[in-house]
Residue, then its C-alpha position, 0 to 999 in steps of 0.5 A: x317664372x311661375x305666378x306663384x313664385x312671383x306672388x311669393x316674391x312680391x309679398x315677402x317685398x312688401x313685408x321687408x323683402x330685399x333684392x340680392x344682388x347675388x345671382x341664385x347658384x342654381x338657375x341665376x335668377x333673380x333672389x329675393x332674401x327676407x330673414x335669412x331666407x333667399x327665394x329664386x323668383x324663377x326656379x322657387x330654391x331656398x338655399x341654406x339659411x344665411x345670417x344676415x350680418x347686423x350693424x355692429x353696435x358700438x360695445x361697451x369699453x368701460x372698465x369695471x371701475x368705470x362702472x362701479x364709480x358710475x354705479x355709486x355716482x347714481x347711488x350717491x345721486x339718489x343719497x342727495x334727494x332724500x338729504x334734508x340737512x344742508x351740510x350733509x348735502x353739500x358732503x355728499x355733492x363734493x364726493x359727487x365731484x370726485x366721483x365725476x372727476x375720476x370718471x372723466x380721467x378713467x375716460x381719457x385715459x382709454 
């Protein structure tokens, strides 16, 4: 194991590094991977660029007409701050209920 080899290692460590758990294929040394890139601390290979799998995020089950309704919930929503008159107000937070209330169903019915 090279001096410089175990220098290299300690920096990418420092800046995030991982041990791997894998053995290096060529010499079964030690590896150290950051960004894709995995170190053998003792013979200095760099095997192929792996991706390393990310955390999946929870995607997006809404449906298009979830999403329209949210889209005119928000323009509904923006409707009633510039409403001065009451009754207009009181018009437009009914429809603001209904568009809450299909939203909950289309929400339990996924």
């Amino acid at each position: 194991m090279s001096k410089d080899l175990t220098k290299k290692a300690a920096e990418m460590l420092l800046k995030g590094a991982t041990l791997l758990s894998e053995r290096c294929p060529y010499c079964k040394g030690v590896r150290v991977m950051k960004d894709g890139y995995a170190l053998c601390i003792n013979c200095g290979q760099e095997p192929e660029k792996k991706d390393i799998p990310k955390e999946k995020t929870t995607q997006s089950t809404k449906s298009s007409l979830e999403e329209t309704l949210e889209k005119k919930l928000e323009s509904v929503s923006k409707e009633l701050e510039q409403e001065s008159s009451h009754e207009k107000q009181q018009e437009i937070l009914k429809s603001i209920n209904l568009l809450l209330e299909t939203i909950e169903k289309i929400k339990n019915r996924q």
